[in-house]
ROLOKOL-909455 format. One record per atom (N, C-alpha, C): atom name; z, y, x. Coordinates in pm, whole numbers, plus 50000, padded with zeros to 5 digits. Layout:
% ROLOKOL-909455
R  at      w      v      u
R  CA      Z      Y      X
...
% end
This chain:
% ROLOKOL-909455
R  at      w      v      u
R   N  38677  98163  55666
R  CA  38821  98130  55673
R   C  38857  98066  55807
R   N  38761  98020  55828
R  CA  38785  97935  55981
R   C  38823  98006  56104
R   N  38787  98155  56071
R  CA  38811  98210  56203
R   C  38975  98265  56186
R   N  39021  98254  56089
R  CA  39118  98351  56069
R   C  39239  98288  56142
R   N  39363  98385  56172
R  CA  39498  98311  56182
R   C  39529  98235  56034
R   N  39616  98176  56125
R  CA  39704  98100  55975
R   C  39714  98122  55883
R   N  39783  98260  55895
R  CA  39884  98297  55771
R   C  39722  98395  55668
R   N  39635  98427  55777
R  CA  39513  98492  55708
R   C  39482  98357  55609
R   N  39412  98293  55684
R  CA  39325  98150  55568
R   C  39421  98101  55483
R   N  39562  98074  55475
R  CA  39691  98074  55345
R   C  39655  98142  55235
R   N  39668  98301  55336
R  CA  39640  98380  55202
R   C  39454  98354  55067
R   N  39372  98342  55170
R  CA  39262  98329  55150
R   C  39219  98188  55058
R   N  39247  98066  55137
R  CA  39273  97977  55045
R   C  39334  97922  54873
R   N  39534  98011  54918
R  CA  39563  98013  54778
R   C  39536  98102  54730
R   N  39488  98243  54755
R  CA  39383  98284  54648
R   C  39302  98284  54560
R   N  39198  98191  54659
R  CA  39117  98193  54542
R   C  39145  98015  54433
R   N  39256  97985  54483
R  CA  39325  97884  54361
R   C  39393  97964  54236
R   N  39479  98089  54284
R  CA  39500  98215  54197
R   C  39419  98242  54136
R   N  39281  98286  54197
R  CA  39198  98306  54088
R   C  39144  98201  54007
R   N  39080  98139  54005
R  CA  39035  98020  53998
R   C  39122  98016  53820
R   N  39259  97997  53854
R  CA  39374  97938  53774
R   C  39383  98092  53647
R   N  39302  98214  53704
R  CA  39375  98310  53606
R   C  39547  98376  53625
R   N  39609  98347  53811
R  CA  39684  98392  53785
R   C  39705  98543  53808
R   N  39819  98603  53812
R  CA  39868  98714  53911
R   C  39836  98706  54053
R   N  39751  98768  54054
R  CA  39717  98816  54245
R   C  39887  98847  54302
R   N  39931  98932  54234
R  CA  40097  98922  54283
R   C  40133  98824  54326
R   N  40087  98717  54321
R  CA  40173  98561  54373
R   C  40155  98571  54526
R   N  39991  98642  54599
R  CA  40037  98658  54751
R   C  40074  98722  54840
R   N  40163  98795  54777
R  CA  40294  98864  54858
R   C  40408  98806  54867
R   N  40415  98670  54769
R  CA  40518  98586  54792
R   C  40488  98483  54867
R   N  40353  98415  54933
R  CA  40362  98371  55044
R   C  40417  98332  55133
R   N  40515  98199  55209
R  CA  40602  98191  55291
R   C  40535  98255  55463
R   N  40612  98312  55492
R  CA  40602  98379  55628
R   C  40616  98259  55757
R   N  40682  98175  55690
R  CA  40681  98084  55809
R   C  40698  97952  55775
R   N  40654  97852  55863
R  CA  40694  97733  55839
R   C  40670  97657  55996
R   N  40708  97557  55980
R  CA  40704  97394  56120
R   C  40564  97315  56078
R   N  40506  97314  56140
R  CA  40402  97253  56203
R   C  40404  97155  56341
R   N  40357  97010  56283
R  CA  40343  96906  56405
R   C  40302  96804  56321
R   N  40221  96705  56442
R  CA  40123  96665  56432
R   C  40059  96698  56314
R   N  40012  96601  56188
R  CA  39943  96624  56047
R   C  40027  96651  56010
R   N  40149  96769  56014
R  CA  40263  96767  55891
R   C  40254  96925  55892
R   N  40299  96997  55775
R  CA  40351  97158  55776
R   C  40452  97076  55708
R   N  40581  97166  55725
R  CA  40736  97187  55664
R   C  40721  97303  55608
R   N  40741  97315  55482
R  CA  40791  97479  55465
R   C  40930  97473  55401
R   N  40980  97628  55456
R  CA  41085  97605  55408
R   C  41154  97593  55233
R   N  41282  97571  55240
R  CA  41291  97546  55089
R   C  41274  97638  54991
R   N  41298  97771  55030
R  CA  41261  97854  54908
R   C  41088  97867  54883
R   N  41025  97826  54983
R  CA  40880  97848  54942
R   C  40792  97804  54777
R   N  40741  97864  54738
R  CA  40652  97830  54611
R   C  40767  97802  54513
R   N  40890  97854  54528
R  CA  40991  97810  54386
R   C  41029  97920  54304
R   N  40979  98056  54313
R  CA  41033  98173  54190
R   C  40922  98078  54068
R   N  40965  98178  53963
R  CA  40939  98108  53873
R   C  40758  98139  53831
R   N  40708  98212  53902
R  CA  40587  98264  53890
R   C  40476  98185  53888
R   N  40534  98131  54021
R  CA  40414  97982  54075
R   C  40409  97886  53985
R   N  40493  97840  53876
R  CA  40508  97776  53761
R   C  40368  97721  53697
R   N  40284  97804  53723
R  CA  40145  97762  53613
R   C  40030  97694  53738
R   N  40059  97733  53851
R  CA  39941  97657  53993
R   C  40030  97564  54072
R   N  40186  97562  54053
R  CA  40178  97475  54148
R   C  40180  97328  54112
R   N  40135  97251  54198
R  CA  40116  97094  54210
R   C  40017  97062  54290
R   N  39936  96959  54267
R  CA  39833  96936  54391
R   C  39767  96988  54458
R   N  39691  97087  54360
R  CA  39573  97190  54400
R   C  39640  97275  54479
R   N  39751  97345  54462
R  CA  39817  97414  54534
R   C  39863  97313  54693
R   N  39917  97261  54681
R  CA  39960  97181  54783
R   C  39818  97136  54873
R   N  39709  97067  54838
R  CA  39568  97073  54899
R   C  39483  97208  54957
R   N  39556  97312  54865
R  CA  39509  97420  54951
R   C  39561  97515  55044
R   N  39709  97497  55030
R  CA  39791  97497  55134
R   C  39745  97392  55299
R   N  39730  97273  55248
R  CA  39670  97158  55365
R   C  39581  97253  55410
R   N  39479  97265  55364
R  CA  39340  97293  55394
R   C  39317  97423  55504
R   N  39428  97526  55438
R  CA  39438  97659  55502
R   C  39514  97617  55671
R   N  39628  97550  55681
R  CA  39696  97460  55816
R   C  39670  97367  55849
R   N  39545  97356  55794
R  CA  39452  97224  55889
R   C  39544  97118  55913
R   N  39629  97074  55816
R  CA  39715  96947  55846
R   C  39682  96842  55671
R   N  39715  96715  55681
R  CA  39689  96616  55616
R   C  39811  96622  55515
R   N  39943  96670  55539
R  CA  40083  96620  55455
R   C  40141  96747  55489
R   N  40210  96762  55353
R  CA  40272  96909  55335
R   C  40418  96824  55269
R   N  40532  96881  55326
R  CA  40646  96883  55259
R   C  40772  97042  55268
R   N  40822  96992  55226
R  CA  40944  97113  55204
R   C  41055  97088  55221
R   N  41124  97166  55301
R  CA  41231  97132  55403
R   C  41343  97168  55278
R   N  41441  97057  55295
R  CA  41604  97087  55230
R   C  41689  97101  55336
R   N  41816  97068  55256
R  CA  41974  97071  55359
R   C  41924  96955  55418
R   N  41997  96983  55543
R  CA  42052  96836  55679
R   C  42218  96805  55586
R   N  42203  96661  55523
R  CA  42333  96648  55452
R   C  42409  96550  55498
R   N  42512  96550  55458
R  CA  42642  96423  55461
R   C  42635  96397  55645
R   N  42731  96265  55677
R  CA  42789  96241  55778
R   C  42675  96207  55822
R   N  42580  96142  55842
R  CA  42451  96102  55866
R   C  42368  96178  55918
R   N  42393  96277  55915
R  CA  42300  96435  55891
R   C  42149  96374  55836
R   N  42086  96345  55761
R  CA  42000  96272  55679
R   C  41931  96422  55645
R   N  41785  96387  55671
R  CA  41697  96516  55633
R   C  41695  96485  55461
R   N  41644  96603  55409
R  CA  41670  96595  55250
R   C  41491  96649  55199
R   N  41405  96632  55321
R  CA  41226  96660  55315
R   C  41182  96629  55202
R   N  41118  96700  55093
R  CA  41082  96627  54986
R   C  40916  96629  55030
R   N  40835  96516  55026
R  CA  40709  96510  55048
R   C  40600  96574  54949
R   N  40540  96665  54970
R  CA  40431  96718  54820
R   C  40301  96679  54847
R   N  40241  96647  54964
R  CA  40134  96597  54982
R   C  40091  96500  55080
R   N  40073  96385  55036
R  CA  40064  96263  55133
R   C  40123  96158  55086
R   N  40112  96026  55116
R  CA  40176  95914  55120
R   C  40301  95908  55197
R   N  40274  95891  55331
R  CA  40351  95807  55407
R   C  40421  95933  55491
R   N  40531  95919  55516
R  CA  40605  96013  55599
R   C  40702  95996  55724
R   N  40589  95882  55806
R  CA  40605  95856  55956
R   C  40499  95959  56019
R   N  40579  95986  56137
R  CA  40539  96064  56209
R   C  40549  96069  56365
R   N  40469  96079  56455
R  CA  40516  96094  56576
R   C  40472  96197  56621
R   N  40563  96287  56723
R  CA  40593  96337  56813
R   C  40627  96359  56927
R   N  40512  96378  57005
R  CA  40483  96390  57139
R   C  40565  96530  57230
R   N  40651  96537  57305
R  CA  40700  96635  57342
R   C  40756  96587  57501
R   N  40692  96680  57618
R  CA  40777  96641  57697
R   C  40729  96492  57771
R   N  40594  96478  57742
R  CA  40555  96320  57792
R   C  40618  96208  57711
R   N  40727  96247  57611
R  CA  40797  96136  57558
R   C  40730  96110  57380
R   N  40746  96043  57339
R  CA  40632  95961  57209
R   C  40827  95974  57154
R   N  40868  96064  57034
R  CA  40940  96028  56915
R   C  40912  96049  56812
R   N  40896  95872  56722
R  CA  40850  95805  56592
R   C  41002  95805  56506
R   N  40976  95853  56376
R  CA  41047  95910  56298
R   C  41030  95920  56147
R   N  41055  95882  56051
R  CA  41035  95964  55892
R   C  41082  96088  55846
R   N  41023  96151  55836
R  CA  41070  96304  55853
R   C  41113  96338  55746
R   N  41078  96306  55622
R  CA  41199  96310  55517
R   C  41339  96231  55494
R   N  41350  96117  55609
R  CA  41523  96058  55615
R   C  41571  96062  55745
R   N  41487  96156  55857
R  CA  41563  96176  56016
R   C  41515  96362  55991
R   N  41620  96435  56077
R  CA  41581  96548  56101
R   C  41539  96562  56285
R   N  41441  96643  56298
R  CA  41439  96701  56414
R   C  41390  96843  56485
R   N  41501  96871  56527
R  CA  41475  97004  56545
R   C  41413  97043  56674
R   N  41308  97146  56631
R  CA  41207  97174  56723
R   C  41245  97263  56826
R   N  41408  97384  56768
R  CA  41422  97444  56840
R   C  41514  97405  56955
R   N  41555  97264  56977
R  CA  41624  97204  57100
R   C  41538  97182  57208
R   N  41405  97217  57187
R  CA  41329  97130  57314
R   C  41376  97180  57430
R   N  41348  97271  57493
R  CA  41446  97308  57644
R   C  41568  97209  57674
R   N  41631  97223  57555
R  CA  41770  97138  57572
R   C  41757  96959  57626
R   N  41611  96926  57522
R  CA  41562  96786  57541
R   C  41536  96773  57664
R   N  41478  96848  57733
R  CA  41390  96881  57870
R   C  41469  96844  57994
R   N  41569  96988  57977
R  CA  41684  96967  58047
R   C  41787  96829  58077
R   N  41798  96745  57979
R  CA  41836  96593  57964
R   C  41781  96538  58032
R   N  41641  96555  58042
R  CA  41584  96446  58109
R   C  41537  96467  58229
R   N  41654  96634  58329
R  CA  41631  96659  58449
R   C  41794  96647  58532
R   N  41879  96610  58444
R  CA  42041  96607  58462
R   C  42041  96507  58506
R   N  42067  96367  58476
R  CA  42075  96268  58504
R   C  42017  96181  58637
R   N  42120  96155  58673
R  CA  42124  96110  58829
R   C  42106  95974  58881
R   N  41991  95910  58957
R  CA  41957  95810  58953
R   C  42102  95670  58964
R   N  42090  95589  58890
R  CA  42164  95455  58895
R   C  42295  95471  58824
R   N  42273  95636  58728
R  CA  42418  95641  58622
R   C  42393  95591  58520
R   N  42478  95518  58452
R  CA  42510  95498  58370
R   C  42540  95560  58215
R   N  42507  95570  58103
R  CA  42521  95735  57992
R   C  42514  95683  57874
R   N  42620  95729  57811
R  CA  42657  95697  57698
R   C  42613  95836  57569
R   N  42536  95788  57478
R  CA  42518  95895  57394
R   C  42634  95868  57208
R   N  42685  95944  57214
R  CA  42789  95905  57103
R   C  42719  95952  56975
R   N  42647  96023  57000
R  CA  42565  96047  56822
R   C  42420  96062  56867
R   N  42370  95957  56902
R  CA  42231  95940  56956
R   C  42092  95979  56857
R   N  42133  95988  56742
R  CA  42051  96006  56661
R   C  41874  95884  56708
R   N  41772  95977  56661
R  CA  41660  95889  56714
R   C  41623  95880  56874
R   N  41772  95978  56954
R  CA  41739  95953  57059
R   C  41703  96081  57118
R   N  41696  96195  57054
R  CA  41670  96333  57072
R   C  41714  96345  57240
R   N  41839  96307  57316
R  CA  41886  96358  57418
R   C  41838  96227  57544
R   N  41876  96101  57460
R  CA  41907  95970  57559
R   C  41725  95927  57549
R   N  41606  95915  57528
R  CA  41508  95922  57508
R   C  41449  96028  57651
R   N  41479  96131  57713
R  CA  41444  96233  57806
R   C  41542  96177  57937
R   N  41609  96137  57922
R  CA  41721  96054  58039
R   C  41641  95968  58085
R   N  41589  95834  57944
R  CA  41545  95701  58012
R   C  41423  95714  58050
R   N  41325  95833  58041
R  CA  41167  95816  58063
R   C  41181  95908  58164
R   N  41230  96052  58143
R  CA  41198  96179  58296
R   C  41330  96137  58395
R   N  41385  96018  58409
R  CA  41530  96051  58509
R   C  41528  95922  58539
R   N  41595  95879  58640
R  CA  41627  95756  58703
R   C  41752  95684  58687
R   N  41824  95734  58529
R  CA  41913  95652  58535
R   C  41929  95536  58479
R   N  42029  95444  58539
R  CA  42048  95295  58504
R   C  42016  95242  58407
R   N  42116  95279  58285
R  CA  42113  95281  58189
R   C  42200  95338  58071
R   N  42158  95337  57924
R  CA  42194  95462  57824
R   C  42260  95367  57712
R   N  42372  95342  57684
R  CA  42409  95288  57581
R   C  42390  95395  57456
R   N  42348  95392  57353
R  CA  42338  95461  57202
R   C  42405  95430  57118
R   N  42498  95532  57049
R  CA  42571  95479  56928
R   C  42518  95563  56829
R   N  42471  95462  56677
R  CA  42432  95543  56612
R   C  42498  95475  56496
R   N  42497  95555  56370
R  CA  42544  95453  56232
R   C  42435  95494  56121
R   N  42346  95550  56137
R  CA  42232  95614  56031
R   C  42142  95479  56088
R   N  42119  95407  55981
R  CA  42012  95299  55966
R   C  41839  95370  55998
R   N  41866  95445  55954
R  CA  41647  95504  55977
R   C  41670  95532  56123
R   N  41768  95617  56173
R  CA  41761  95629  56337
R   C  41760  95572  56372
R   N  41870  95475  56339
R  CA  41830  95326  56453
R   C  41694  95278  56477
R   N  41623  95218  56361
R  CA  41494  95263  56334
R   C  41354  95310  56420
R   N  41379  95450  56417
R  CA  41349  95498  56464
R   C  41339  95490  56580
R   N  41483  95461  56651
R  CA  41488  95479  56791
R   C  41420  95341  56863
R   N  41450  95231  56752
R  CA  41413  95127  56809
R   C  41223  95139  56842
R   N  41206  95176  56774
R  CA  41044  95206  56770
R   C  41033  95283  56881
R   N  41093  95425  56915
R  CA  41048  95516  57013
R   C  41082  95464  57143
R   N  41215  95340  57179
R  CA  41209  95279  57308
R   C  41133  95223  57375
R   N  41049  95103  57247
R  CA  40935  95028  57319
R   C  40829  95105  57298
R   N  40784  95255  57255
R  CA  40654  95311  57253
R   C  40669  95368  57418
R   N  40770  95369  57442
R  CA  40788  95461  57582
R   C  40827  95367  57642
R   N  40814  95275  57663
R  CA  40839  95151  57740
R   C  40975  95161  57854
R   N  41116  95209  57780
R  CA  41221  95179  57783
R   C  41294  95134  57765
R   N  41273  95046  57632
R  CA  41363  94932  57627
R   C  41492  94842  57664
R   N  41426  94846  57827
R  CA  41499  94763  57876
R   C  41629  94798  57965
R   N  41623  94931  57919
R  CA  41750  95059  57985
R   C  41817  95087  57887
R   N  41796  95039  57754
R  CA  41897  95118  57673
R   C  41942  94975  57597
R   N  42116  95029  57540
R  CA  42143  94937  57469
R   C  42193  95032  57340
R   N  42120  94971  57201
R  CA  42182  95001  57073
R   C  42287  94963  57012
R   N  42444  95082  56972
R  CA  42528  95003  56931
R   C  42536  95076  56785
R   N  42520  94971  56688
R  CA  42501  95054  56585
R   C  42596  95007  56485
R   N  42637  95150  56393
R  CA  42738  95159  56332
R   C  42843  95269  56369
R   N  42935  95267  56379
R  CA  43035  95376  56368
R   C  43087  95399  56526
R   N  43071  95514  56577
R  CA  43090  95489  56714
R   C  43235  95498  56790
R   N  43355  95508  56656
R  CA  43486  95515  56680
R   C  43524  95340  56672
R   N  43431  95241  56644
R  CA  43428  95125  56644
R   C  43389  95066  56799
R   N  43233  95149  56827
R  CA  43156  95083  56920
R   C  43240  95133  57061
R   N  43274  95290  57084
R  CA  43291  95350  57176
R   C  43407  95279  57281
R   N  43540  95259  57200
R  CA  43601  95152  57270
R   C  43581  95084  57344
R   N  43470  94974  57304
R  CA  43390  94883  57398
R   C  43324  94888  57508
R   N  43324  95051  57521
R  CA  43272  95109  57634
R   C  43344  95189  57755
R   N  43453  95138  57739
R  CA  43565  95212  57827
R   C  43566  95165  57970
R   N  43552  95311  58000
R  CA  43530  95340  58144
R   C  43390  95278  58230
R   N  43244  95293  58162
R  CA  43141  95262  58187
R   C  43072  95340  58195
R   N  43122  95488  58190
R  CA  43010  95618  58210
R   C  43032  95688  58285
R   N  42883  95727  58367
R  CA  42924  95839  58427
R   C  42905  96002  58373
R   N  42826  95992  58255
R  CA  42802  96066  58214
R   C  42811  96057  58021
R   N  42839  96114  57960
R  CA  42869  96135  57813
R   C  42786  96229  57716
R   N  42690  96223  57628
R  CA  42631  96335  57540
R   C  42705  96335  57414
R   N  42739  96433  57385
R  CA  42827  96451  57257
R   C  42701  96559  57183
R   N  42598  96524  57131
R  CA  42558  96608  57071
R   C  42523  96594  56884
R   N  42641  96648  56846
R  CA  42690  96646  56701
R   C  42702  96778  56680
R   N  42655  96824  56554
R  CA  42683  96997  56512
R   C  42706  96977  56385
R   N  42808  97028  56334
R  CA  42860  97181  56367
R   C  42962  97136  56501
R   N  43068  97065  56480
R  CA  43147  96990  56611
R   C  43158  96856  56629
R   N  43154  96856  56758
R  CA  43140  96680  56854
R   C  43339  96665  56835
R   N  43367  96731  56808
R  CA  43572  96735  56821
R   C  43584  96598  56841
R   N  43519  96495  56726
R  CA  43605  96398  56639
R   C  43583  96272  56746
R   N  43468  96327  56874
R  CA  43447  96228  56941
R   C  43501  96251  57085
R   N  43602  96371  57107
R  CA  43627  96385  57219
R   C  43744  96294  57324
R   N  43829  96204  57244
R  CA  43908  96141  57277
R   C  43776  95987  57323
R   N  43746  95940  57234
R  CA  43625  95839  57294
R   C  43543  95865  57362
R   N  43499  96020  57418
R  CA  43423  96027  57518
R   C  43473  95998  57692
R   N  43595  96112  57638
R  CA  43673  96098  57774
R   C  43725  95952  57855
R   N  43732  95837  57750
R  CA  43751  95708  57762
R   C  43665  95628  57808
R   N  43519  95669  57778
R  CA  43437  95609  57817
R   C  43405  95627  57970
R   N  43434  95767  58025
R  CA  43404  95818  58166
R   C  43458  95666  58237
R   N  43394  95650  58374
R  CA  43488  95579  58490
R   C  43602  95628  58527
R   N  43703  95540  58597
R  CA  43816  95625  58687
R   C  43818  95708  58747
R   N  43656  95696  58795
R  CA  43628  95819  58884
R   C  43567  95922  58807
R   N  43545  95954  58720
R  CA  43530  96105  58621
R   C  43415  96052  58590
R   N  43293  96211  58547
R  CA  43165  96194  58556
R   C  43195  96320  58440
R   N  43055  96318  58393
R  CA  43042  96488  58330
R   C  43019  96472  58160
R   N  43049  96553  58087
R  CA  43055  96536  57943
R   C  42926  96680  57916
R   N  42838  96629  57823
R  CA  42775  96738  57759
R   C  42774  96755  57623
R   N  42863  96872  57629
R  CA  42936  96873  57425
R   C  42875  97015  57360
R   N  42804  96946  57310
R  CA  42738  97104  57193
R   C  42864  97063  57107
R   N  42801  97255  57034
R  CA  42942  97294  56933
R   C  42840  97433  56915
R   N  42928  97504  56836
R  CA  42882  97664  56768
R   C  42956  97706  56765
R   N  42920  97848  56841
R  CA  43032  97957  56915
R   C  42991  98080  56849
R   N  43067  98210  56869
R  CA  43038  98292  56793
R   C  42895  98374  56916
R   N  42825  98439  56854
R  CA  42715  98517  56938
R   C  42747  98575  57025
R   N  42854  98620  57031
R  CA  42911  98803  57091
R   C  43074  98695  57193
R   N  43057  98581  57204
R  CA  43150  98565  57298
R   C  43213  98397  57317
R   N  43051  98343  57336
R  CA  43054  98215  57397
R   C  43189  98156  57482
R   N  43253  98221  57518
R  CA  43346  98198  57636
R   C  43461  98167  57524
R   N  43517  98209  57443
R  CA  43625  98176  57346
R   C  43622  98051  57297
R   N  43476  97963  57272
R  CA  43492  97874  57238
R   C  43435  97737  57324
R   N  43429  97771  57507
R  CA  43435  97763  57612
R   C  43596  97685  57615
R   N  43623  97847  57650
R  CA  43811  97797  57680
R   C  43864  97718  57589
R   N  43854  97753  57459
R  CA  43934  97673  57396
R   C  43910  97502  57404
R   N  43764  97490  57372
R  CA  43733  97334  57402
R   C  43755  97306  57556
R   N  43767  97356  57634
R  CA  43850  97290  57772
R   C  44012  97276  57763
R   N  44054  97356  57647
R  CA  44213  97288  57677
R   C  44224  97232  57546
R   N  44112  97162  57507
R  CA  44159  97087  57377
R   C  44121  96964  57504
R   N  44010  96952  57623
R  CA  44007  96832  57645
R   C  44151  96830  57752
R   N  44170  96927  57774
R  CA  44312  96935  57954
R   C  44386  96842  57835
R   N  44450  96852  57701
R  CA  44539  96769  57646
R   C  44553  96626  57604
R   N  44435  96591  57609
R  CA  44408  96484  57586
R   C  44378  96341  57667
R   N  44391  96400  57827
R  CA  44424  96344  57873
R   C  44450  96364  58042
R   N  44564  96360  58088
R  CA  44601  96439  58173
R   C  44647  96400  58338
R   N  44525  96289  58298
R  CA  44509  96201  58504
R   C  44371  96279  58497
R   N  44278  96374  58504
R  CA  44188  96404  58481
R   C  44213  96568  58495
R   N  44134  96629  58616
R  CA  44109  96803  58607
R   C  43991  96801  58572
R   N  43964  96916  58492
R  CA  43835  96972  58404
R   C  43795  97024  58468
R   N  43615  97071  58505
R  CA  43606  97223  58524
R   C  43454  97242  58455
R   N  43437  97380  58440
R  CA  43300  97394  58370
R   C  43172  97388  58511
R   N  43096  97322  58461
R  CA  42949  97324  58565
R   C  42889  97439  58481
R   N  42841  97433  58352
R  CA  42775  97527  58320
R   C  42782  97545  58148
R   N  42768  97654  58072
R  CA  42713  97616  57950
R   C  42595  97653  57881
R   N  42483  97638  57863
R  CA  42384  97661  57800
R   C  42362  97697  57596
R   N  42275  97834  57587
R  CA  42230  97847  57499
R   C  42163  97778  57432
R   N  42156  97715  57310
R  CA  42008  97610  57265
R   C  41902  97698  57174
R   N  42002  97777  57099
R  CA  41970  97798  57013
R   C  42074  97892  56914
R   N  42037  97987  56834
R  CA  42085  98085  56663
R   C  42139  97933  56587
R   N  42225  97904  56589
R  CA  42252  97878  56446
R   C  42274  97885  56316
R   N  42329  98020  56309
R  CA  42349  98053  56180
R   C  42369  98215  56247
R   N  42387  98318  56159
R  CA  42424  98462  56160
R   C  42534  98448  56234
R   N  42536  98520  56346
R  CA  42625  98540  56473
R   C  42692  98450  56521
R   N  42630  98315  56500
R  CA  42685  98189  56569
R   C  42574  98135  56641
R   N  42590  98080  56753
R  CA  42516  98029  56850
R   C  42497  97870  56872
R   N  42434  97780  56851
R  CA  42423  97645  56919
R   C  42413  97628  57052
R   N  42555  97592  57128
R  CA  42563  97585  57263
R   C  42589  97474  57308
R   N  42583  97398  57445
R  CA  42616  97337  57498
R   C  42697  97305  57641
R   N  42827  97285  57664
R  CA  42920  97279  57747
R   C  42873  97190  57839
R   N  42831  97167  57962
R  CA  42888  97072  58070
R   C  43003  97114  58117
R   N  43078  96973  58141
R  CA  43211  96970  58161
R   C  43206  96878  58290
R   N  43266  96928  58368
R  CA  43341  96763  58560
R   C  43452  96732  58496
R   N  43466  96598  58499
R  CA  43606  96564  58493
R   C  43642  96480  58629
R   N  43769  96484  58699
R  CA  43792  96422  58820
R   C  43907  96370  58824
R   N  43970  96257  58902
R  CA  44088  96264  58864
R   C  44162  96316  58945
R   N  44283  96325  58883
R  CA  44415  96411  58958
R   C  44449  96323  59111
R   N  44444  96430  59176
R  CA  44524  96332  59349
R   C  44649  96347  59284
% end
């Protein structure tokens, strides 16, 4: 089994628990095709092992021989990203404890992976963060989560410093842990709680803004623009556009910001792909200049 791919020793493993148990060999064609893997953890996704078939093997043995086949220690199963929080919904099937760190990018992010989500398919995007940022700016992250964006700023970039607004208690958490593992600390400030509270407080102290909230950053675009200096600085606003014509939802979010406030010309620097979000929708991200009007 040792030599095999993955998905070979899966099959091989819960097999012979199939047999073993007396079930239907039919059960490994239902096999999940894919899952997330990092450090000691597999994710599978949520429909995995739930028709009603698996009914008589699954529980530990199953779950241990699942481990065994992905050479990892803790097996869970991925739910919805829910409520305002976006709060992972991970139910754990094998293991205790469900801290985790993740190494990506030279940067150490510590996390519970069943009450923070993180998505693996942003890394470029993470990367990119932490090659934007321009020595002695200043950056405000408005949905900082554990730090996914402002975390690649304060360790790969030279800027000043990163204020964080978060209102999910485990991120905070979290983030607080992943600052001093990366010995940043002393560049970032946590404002935690609601960031239509905190953001105010931050007016006109950025030179730069991350709006990265999905499905839309909308609700934070009036407090971002507030936060910029007199003298502008650049906004980076994910959102989800349709596949077949990124640019529609381009334009439109540039004259939702031209209205909102109008000592200030817009222009696009660039927008980047992250990622499929859903069937013919895209996870993108806008950089935006803002300058002010002569």
């Amino acid at each position: 089994m040792h030599g095999q791919n993955p998905h070979g020793r899966l099959r091989e493993s819960v097999g012979q628990l199939i047999q073993k148990k007396g079930a239907d060999s039919s059960l490994l064609n239902m096999l999940p095709k894919r899952w997330e893997k990092f450090a000691d953890v597999v994710l599978l996704p949520r429909d995995a092992f739930t028709a009603e078939e698996w009914g008589s093997i699954a529980g530990q043995e199953l779950w241990t021989a699942v481990a065994t086949a992905l050479k990892v220690e803790r097996v869970g199963i991925i739910g919805e990203i829910v409520g305002d929080r976006r709060e992972s919904t991970v139910e754990l099937l094998l293991g205790e404890d469900d801290w985790v760190v993740r190494r990506e990018n030279g940067i150490d992010y510590g996390y519970r992976f069943t009450e923070c989500m993180f998505s693996s398919g942003n890394v470029n995007e993470r990367r990119r963060m932490g090659e934007v940022g321009l020595p002695g700016e200043t950056v405000v992250d408005l949905f900082s989560g554990i730090g996914y964006y402002s975390l690649p700023m304060l360790v790969n970039s030279q800027v000043n410093h990163v204020h964080c607004c978060e209102w999910n208690p485990n991120a905070v958490t979290s983030l607080r842990w992943s600052l001093e593992s990366n010995a940043v600390v002393e560049r970032c400030t946590i404002h935690e709680g609601d960031n239509r509270v905190a953001a105010p407080k931050l007016t006109g102290v950025a030179d730069r803004v991350i709006l990265g909230l999905l499905p839309s950053a909308e609700g934070g675009f009036e407090l971002a623009l507030n936060c910029l200096k007199d003298s502008g600085g650049t906004l980076h606003i994910h959102g989800v556009a349709p596949s077949s014509n990124h640019q529609s939802w381009v334009d439109e979010t540039i004259s939702q910001f031209s209205k909102i406030r109008d000592d200030f010309s817009v222009s696009e620097t660039s927008h980047v792909r992250v990622k499929s979000y859903a069937p013919h929708w895209d996870h993108i991200v806008l950089d935006l200049t803002f300058k002010p009007r002569a």
